[in-house]
C-alpha positions in Angstrom: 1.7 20.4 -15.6 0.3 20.0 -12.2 3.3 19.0 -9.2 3.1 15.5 -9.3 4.0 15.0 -5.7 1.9 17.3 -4.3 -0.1 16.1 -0.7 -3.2 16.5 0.8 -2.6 18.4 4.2 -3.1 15.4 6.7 -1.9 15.2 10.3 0.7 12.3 10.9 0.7 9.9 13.1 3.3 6.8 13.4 2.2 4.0 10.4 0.6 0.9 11.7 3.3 -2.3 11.2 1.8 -5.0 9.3 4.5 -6.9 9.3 5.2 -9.8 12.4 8.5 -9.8 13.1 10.7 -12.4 11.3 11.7 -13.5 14.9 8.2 -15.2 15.8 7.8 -19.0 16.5 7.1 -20.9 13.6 6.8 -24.3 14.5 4.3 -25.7 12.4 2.8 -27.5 15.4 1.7 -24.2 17.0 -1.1 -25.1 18.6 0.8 -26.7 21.4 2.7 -23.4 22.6 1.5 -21.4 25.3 2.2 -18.2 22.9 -0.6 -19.0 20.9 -2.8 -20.2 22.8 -5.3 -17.4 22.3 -6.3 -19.3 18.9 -7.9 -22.1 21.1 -10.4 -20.3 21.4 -12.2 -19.0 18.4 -13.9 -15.7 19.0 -17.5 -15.7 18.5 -20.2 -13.1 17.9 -22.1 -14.4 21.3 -19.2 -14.1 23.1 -18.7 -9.7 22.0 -19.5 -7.5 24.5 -20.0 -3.7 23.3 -16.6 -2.7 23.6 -15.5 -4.8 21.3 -18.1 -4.7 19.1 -16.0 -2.3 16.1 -15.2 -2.6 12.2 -13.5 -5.9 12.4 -13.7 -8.8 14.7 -10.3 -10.0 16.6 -9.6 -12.6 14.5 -6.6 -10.9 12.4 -5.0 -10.3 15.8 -5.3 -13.9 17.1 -3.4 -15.5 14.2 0.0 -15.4 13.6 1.2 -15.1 9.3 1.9 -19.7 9.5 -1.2 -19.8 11.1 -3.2 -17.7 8.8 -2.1 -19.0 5.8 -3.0 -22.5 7.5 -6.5 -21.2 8.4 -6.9 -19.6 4.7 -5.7 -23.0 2.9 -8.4 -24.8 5.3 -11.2 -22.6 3.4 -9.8 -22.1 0.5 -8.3 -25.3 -0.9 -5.8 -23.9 -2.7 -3.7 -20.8 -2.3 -1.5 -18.8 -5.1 2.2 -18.3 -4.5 2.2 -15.7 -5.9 -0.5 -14.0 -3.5 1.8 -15.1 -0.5 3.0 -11.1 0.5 -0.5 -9.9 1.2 -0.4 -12.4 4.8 3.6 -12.5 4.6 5.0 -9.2 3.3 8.6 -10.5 4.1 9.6 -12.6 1.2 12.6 -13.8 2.9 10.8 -15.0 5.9 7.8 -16.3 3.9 10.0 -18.7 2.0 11.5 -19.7 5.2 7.5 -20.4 6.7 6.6 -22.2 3.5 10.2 -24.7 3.6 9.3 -25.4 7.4 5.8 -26.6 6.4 6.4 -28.5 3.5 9.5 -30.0 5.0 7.0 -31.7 8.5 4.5 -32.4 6.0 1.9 -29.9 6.6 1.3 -28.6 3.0 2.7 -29.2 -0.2 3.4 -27.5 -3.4 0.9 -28.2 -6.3 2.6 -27.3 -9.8 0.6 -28.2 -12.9 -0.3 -26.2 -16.1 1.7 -23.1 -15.3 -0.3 -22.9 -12.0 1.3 -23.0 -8.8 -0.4 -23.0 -5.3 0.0 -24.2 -1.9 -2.6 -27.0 -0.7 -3.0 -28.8 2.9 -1.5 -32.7 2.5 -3.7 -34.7 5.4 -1.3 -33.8 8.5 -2.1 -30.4 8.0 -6.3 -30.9 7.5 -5.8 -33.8 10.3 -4.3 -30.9 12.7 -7.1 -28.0 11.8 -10.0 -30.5 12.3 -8.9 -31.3 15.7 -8.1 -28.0 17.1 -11.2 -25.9 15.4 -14.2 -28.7 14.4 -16.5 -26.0 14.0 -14.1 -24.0 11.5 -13.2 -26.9 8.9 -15.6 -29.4 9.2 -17.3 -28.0 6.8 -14.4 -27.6 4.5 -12.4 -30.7 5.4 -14.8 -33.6 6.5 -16.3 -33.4 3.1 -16.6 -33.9 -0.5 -15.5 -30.6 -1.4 -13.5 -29.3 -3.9 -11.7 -27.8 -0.3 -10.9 -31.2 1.0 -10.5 -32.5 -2.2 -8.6 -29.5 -4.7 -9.7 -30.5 -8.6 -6.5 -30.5 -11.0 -8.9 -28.6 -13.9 -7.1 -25.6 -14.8 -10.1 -23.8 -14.8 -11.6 -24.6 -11.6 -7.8 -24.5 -9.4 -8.1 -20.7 -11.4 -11.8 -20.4 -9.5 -10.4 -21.5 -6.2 -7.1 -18.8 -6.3 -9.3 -16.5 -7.0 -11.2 -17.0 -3.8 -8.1 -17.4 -2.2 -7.1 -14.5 -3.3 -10.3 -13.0 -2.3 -10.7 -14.5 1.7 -6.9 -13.4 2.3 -7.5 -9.6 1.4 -10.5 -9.8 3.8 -9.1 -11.0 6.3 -6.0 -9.0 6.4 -8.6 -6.2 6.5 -10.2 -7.1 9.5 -12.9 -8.7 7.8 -14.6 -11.9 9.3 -14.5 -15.0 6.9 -14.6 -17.8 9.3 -17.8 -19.7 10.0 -17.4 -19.5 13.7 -16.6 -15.6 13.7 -19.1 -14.4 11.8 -22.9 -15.1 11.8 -24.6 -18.0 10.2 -26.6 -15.8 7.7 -27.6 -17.8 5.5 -27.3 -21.8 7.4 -29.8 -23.3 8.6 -29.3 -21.5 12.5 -29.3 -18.2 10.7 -31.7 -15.4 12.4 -35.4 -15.4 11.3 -36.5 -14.6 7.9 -38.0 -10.8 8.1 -41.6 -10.5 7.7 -42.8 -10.8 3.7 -45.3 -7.7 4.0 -41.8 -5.2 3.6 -41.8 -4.7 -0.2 -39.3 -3.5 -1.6 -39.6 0.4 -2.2 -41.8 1.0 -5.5 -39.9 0.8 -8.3 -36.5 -0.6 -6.9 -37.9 -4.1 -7.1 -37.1 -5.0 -10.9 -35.5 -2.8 -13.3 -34.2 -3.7 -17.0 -31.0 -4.0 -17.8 -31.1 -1.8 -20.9 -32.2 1.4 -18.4 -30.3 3.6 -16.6 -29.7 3.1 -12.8 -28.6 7.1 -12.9 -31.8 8.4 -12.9 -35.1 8.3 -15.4 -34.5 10.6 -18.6 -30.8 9.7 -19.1 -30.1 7.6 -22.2 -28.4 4.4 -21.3 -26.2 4.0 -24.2 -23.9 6.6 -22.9 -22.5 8.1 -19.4 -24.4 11.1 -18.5 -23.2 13.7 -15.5 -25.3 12.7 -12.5 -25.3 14.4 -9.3 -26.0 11.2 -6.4 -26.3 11.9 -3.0 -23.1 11.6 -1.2 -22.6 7.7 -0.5 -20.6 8.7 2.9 -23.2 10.7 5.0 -22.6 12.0 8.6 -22.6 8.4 10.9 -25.5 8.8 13.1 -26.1 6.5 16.5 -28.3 3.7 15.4 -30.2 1.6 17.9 -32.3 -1.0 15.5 -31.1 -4.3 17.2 -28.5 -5.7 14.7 -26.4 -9.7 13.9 -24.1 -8.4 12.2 -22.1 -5.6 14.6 -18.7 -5.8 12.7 -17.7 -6.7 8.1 -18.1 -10.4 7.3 -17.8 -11.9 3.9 -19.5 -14.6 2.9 -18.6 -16.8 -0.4 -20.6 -17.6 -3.1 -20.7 -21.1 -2.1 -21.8 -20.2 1.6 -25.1 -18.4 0.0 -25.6 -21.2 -2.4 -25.8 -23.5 0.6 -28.0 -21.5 2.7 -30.3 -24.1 4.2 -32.9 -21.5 5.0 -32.7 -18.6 2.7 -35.7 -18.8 0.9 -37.4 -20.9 3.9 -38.1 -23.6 0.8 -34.3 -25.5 1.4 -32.2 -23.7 -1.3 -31.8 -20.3 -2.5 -32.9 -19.5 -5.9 -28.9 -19.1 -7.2 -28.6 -17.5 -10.4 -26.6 -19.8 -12.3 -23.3 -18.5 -14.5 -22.6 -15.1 -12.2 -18.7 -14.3 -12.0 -18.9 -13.2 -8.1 -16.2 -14.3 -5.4 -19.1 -13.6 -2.6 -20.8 -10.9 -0.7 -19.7 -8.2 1.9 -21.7 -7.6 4.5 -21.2 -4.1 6.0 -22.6 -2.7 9.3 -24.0 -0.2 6.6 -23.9 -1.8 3.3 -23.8 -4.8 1.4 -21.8 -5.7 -1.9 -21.3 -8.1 -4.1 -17.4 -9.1 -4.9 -15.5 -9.7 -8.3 -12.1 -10.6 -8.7 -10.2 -10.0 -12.1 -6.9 -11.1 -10.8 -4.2 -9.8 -13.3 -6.1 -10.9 -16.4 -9.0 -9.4 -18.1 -12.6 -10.7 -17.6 -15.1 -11.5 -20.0 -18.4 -10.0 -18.3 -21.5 -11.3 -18.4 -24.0 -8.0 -17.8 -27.1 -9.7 -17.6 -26.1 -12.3 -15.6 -24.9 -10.2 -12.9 -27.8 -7.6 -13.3 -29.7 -11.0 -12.0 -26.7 -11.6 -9.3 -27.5 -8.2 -8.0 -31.3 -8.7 -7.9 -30.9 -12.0 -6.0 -28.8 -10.7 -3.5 -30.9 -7.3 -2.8 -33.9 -9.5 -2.6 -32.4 -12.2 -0.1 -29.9 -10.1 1.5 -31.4 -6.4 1.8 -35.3 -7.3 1.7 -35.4 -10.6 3.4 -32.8 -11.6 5.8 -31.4 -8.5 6.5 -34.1 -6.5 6.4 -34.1 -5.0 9.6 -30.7 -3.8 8.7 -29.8 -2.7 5.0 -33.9 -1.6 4.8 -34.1 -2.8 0.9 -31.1 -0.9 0.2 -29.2 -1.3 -3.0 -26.2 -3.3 -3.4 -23.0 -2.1 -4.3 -20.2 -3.7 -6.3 -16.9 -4.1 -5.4 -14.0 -5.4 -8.4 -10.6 -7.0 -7.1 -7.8 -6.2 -9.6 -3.8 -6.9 -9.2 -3.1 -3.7 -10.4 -4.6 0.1 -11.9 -3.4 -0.6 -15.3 -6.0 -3.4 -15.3 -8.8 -0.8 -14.5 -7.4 1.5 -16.6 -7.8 -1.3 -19.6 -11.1 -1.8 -19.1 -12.0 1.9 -18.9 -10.7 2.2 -22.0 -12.5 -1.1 -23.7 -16.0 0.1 -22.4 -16.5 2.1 -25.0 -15.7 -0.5 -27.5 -18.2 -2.9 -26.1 -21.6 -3.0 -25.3 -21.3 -5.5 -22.6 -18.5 -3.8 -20.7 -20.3 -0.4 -20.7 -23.5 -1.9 -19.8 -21.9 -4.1 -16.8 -19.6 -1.3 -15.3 -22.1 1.4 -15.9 -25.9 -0.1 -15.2 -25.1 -3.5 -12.9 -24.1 -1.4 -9.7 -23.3 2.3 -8.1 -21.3 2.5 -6.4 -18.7 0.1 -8.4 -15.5 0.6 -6.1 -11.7 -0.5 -7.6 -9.9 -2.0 -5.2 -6.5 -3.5 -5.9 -4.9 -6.5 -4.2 -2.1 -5.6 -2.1 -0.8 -3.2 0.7 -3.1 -0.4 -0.6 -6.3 -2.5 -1.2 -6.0 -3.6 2.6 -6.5 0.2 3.5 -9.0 0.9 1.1 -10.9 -2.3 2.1 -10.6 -0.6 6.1 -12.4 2.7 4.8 -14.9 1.2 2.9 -16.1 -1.0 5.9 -15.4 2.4 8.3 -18.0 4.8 7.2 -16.8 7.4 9.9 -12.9 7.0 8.9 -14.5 7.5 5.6 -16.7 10.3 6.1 -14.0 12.4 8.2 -11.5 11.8 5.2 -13.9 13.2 2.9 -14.6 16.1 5.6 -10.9 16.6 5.5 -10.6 16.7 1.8 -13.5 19.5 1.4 -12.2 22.3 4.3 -11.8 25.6 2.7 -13.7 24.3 -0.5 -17.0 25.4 -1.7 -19.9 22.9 -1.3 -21.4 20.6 -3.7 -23.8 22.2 -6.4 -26.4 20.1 -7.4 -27.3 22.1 -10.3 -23.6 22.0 -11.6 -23.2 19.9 -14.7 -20.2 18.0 -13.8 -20.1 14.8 -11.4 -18.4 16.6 -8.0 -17.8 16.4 -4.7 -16.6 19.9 -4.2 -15.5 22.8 -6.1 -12.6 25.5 -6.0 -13.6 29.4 -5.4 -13.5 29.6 -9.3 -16.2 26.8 -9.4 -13.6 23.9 -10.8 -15.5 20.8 -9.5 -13.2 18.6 -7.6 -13.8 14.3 -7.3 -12.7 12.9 -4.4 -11.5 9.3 -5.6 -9.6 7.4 -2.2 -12.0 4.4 -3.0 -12.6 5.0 -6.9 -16.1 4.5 -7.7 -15.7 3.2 -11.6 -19.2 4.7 -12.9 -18.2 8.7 -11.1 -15.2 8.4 -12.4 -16.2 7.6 -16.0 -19.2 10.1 -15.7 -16.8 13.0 -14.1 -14.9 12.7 -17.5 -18.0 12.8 -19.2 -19.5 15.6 -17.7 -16.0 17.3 -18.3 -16.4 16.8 -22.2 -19.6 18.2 -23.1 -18.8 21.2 -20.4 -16.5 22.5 -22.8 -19.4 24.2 -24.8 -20.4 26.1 -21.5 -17.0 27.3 -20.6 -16.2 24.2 -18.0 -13.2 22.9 -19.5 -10.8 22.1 -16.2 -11.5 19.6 -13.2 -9.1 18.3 -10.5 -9.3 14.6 -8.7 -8.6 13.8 -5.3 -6.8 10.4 -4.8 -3.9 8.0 -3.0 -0.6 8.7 -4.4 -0.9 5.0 -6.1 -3.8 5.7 -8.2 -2.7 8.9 -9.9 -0.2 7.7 -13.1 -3.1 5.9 -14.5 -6.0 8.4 -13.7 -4.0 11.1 -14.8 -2.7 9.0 -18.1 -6.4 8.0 -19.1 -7.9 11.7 -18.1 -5.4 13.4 -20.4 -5.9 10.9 -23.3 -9.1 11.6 -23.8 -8.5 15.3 -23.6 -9.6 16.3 -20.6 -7.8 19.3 -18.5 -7.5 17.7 -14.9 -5.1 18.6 -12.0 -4.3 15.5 -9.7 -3.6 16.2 -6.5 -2.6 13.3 -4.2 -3.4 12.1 -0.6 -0.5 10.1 0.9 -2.1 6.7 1.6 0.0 5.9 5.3 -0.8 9.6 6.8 -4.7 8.4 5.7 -4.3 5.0 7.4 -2.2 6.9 10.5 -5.2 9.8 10.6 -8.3 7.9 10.0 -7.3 3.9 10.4 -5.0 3.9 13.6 
């Protein structure tokens, strides 16, 4: 049995507090103290000069944990209680917020069908609209199901979800706000690119029933695949860009896009299970959320979700940026046993094999907490990323392309080594693969590089089906203190 508490070597440096301290003003009508004044003024895009141009906008930094979840209830709707450590890890001091709100009749507490969420009661929508106008008007001077939350089961679920969703953005220094981040898809969003850039032959349509892993592999069943590395050496890049810093847009923002297609309304593809899209200074991907629950997917529905959003996103809009790139996929889960549940049911069902294995590559598992928030930071850092993985491969032999196994690296007895920090579903499934029908050719043993969190159920589902793998762990807040700080 491999040590179970075993660390990658990783320089420390002191952990970055999330936490404000319990001492902070919480007056619920903040905007009127000096302290806070810095929220007055909304950061915007126009207003970044170079130096502050980085992975995130300022907007985390600006907002205190009442006025956050204020801000997220005034886009969202409706916010789970149960969601309420990811802005307010103290639960002592977040019940304390939460009293102080209801109590001057800011929010209220919605409690019906087993659900129970926090929404805005008019003093509190009354108080957003007239400090930020450009924030919430779009949100609370409507008809929306925002202004207006629905008391369907199934669509409150729909709008915690997204809750869900916006708060573990934002906490990771992504931009969700309309007057942070830029109008991509409104009607003042940046020309469309010229039509004459195709996409690249052969990328433009592909059927569901093939393989995205490469021609000659059947479909019906994970094959080992060697990709090229999705975290290549960051290189200086001086195409003229709108979108300097991550910003996630909801599925509702795209659907609205006044100029998307340059005919009114984007062509939406109706029935698709996605939260939104992440926009990367690199990369773009489209965002699930299976809560703590399991999700009945839809794979051709979201084989068209992807297709859309390459060919508005990657070969339209953005063009001048992603190039026609692919999207990526990105699944929000409370926990690793609910990945680790549907690894196992993929081979049971068509329809979950087909979506996790053929809708996108990468397919990252990201889990909603503490953790998630740093893994959310690397994946929108390709040079924190790329110096981790540059960490994790001193003194280890190269990738071989020729080797049968999915790898990043192997031992000096040729062992092929994964590295998992931000666990890419399909190379994980493949590596396992690639381990079994080794065995014939003498390649019976693999080890897996991952955060300390992730390893009980990687190791539990690896050894279940067999397979001989050493995990050895990176500690999560030396990562974040290294590569993050």
């Amino acid at each position: 049995m491999p040590n179970r508490h075993r660390e990658m070597p990783c320089q420390h440096s002191e952990q970055k507090q999330y936490t404000t301290q319990p001492n902070q003003p919480n007056h619920y009508n903040y905007y009127n103290h000096s302290s806070h004044s810095s929220t007055n003024t909304p950061h915007h895009p126009s207003q970044t000069n170079q130096s502050q141009i980085s992975n995130s906008p300022s907007q985390t930094n600006h907002l205190t944990q009442q006025q956050t979840l204020l801000h997220l209830l005034g886009i969202c709707g409706e916010y789970p209680t149960n969601n309420l450590s990811i802005i307010i890890p103290s639960a002592a001091y977040g019940r304390k917020l939460v009293a102080d709100l209801v109590k001057n009749g800011i929010i209220k507490l919605a409690y019906k069908d087993k659900l129970r969420g926090y929404r805005l009661k008019n003093k509190g929508k009354k108080l957003l609209l007239e400090k930020h106008p450009d924030r919430f008007d779009l949100y609370l001077a409507t008809k929306s199901e925002t202004n207006h939350p629905p008391s369907d089961p199934s669509r409150r679920k729909r709008l915690m979800s997204q809750a869900e969703v916006l708060a573990l953005m934002h906490m990771s220094g992504v931009a969700i706000f309309p007057d942070v981040k830029p109008d991509v898809f409104g009607a003042k969003s940046t020309p469309l690119a010229d039509e004459s850039h195709p996409a690249p032959v052969g990328e433009i349509m592909e059927s569901p029933g093939e393989s995205r892993l490469g021609s000659g592999i059947p479909s019906h069943i994970p094959q080992p695949h060697i990709p090229i590395s999705p975290f290549q050496p960051p290189h200086p890049n001086n195409t003229p860009s709108i979108l300097p810093f991550p910003s996630f847009y909801t599925s509702r923002e795209y659907k609205r896009g006044d100029g998307t297609k340059g005919d009114g309304k984007p062509e939406v593809v109706r029935g698709s299970r996605g939260a939104g899209i992440l926009m990367t200074p690199t990369t773009v991907y489209n965002v699930y959320n299976t809560g703590d629950s399991i999700t009945k997917w839809a794979p051709e529905v979201e084989y068209k979700w992807r297709i859309e959003v390459e060919s508005t996103v990657s070969r339209k809009l953005m063009f001048d940026q992603y190039r026609g790139a692919d999207v990526g996929g990105i699944l929000m889960g409370k926990s690793m046993e609910l990945l680790e549940h549907y690894i196992r049911e993929m081979f049971k069902q068509q329809s979950m094999l087909s979506f996790f294995m053929q809708t996108y590559d990468p397919f990252y598992f990201i889990t909603n907490d503490e953790y998630g928030k740093t893994q959310l930071e690397l994946l929108c850092n390709p040079k924190a990323m790329y110096d981790l993985h540059a960490m994790m491969g001193a003194k280890l032999k190269p990738r071989n392309k020729t080797h049968p196994v999915e790898h990043d690296a192997l031992t000096g007895d040729n062992i092929p080594i994964l590295f998992l920090p931000l666990l890419n579903i399909p190379r994980l499934v493949r590596f396992r693969s690639g381990l079994g029908m080794g065995m014939d050719n003498g390649i019976s043993k693999g080890m897996v590089f991952g955060f300390d969190f992730q390893q009980e159920v990687i190791e539990r589902w690896l050894r279940a089906e067999g397979a001989d793998v050493e995990f050895k762990c990176i500690n999560i807040t030396k990562v974040r203190g290294r590569f993050l700080c």
